[in-house]
N, C-alpha and C positions, 0 to 999 in steps of 0.2 A: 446407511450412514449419512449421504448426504441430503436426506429428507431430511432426517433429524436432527441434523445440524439447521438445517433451513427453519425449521420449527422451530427451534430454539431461539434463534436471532430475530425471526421475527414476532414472536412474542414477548418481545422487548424494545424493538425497534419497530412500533408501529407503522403499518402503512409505507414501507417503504420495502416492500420486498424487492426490486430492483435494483438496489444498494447493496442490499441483503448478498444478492444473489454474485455480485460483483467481485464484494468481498470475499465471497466464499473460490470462486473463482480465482483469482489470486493467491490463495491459500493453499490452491492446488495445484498450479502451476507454478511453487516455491518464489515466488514473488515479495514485494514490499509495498507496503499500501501508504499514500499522502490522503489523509481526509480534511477537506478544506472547506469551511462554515464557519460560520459567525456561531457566537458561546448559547451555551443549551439548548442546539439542536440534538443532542445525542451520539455524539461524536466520541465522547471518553465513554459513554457505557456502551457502545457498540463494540468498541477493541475489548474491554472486561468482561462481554459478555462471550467472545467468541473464543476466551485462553479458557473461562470459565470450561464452556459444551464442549470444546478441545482436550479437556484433559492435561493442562498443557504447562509448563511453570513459567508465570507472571510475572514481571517486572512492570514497575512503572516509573519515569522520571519525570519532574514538571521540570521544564526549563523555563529559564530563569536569565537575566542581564546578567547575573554573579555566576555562573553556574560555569564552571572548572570542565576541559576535556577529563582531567582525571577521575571526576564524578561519577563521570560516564564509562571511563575503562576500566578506571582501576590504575593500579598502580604500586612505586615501591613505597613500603611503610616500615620508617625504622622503628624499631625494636630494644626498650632499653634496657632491658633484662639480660639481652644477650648481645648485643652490641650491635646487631646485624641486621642487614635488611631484607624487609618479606613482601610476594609479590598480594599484594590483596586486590582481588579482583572483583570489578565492581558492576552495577545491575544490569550492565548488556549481559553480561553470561547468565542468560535465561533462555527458556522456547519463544516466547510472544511475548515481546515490550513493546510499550506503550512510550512513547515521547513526545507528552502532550505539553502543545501550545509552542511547538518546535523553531518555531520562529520566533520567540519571544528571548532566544540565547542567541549570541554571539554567533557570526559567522565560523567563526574558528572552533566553537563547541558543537557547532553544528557537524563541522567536516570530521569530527573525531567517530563519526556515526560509518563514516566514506567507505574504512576496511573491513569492516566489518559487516557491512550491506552488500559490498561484493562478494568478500573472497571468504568470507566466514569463520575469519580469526579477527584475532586482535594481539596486534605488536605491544609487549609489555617489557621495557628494561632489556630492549635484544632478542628478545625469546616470542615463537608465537603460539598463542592460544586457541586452540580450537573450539570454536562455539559448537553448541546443539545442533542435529542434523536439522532440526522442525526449526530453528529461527528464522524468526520473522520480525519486524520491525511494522506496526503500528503509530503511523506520526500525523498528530494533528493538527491544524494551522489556521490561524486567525486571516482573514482576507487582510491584503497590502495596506489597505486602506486604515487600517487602525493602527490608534498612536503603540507605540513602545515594542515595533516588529521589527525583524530583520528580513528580507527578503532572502530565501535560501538560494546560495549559489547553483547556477546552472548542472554543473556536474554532481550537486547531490539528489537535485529534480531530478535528472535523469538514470539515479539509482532506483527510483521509485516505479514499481511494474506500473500502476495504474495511480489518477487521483481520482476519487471521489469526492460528493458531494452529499451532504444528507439533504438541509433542503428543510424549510417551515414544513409542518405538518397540515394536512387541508382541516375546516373545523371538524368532523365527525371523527377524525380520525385523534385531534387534540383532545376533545371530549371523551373519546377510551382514555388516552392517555391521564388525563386528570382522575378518571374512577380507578383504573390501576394500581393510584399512587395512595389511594387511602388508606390501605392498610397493607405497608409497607412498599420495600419498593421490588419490583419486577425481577431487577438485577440478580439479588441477591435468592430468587429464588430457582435460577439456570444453574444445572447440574451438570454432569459430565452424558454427553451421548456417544463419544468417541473416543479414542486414546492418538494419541501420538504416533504411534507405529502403524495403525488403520491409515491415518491418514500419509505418511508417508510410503505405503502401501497405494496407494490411492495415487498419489503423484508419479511414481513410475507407472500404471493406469494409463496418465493424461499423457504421459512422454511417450509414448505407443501409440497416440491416435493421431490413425495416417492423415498426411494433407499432400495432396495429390503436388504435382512437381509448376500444374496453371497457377497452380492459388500460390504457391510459392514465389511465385514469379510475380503475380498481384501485388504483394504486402511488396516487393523491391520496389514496385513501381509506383507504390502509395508511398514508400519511404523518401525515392530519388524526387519526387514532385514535390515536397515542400523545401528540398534541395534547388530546384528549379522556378520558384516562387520571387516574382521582385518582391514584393511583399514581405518577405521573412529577412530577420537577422540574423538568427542561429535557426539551423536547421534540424531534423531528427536525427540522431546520430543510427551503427546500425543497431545497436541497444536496442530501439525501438522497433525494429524489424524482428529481432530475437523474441520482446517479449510478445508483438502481435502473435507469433505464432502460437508460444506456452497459454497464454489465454484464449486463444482461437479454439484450443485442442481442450483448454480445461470447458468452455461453454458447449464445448459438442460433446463433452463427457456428462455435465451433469445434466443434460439432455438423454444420455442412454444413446448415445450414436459413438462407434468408433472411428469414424473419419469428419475432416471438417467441412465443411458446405461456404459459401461466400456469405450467407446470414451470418453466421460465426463471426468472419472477420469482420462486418462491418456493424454487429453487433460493441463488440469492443473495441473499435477505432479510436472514439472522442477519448475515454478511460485509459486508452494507452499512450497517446498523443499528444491530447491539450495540454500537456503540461512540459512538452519539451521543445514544443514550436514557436518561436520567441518572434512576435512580428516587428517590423520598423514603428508601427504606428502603434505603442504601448498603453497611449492613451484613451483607447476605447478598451473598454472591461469585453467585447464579442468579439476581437480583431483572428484571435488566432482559431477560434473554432469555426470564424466565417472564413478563414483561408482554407482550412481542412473541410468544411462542406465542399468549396469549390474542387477540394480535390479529389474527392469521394464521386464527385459528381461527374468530374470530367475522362480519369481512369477508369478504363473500360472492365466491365465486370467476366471473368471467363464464361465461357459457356458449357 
């Protein structure tokens, strides 16, 4: 299953099986994915491609400056036939959405996303709703730098298991991509390799692979040092201790190993990390990945 899932993704996401792999990884460790690049890298057919080989039902929403919390949940809708009002609920209640360009809405439409990436309902008119076991949240984001964004508030980054980045394509590998696209397009020809319940099958799997009680104690002490950091403004919350682990155990599963190794965790460190370690010095675009090198570097690895 997750060969062919791999296949899939990346017969549409050229040359980037490391992304590929990332994503897929999070997917297994019931995680939420932020993919952050500038427009046509492949960022919205990477999340379509992967509800597509999932099996999975789709939602998409563009966010937008006008774009209403209600959009997004749902809500009550009167009714004038009968006088009454009815809860109609709206495109989060799906497996895998997509909330492209996630930055481009209101800070306030943004945090409507908040209950529903944790706790996996959604408060409607007093009442809660329970989302699909498989959701997932796919959200992608324009860099800070560009005009008509909002910077997503700290406590929604750090609902996010991992960020990604897809990244220009090198020329040989844009050159596939361009013959690809001639007669027709790639996307639309990813079928189903899996179901929903393989894969949620698959995620108790990941939550079963042992990590010994050293490495446990590592990820605390990668977490507490950017706690300890002059350097940093906000620090990793333990969120991010939680998710080092579920990704640590999902890369040493789709590896075929039942326990994790320290390649694992420092495998996905940057991915679970850089986006919640917020430096004093905001100004350089490398500040917080160069604090997390230093601290990779300086926490002692178990033996």
């Amino acid at each position: 299953m997750i060969k062919s899932l791999m296949n899939a993704l990346n017969g549409v996401l050229l040359g980037k099986q490391d992304t590929v792999e990332l994503l897929i990884m999070a997917l297994l460790a019931d995680g939420h994915v932020l993919v952050e690049d500038v427009p046509g890298t492949g960022k919205t057919t990477l999340s379509k491609a992967l509800a597509a080989a999932c099996g999975a039902d789709f939602s998409r929403i563009q966010f937008t400056p006008d774009l209403l919390p209600a959009d997004v949940t749902g809500g009550a809708v009167f009714k004038a036939n009968t006088g009454d009002f009815e809860i109609k609920k709206g495109p989060v209640f799906t497996e895998i959405l997509l909330a492209d360009e996630i930055n481009r809405a209101s800070p306030r439409t943004q945090s409507s996303l908040l209950e529903a990436m944790e706790e996996r309902q959604v408060s409607l008119e007093g009442e809660r709703h329970k989302l699909p076991d498989l959701f997932m949240v796919l959200a992608t984001e324009n860099p800070v730098e560009f005009h008509g964004v909002f910077p997503l508030p700290e406590a929604q980054m750090d609902r996010f298991m991992i960020r990604i980045s897809v990244g220009y394509p090198t020329a040989e590998t844009e050159l596939d991509i361009l013959r690809s696209h001639r007669v027709g397009r790639p996307i639309d020809k990813v079928t189903a390799v899996t179901t929903p319940d393989e894969i949620l099958a698959a995620r108790k799997k990941v939550a079963a692979v042992h990590i010994e009680e050293s490495l446990e104690r590592y990820i605390v002490a990668l977490v507490q040092a950017t706690r300890n950091d002059g350097g940093v403004r906000l620090a990793a919350s333990p969120r991010a201790g939680i998710n080092l682990v579920r990704m640590a155990q999902a890369c040493a599963f789709i590896q075929g190993r039942d326990f994790v190794n320290p390649d694992d965790i420092q495998r996905v460190f940057f991915p679970v990390m850089e986006h919640r370690v917020f430096p004093k010095d905001s100004a350089s675009p490398d500040a917080s990945r160069n604090i997390l090198k230093n601290i990779l570097k300086n926490v002692s690895i178990p033996r």
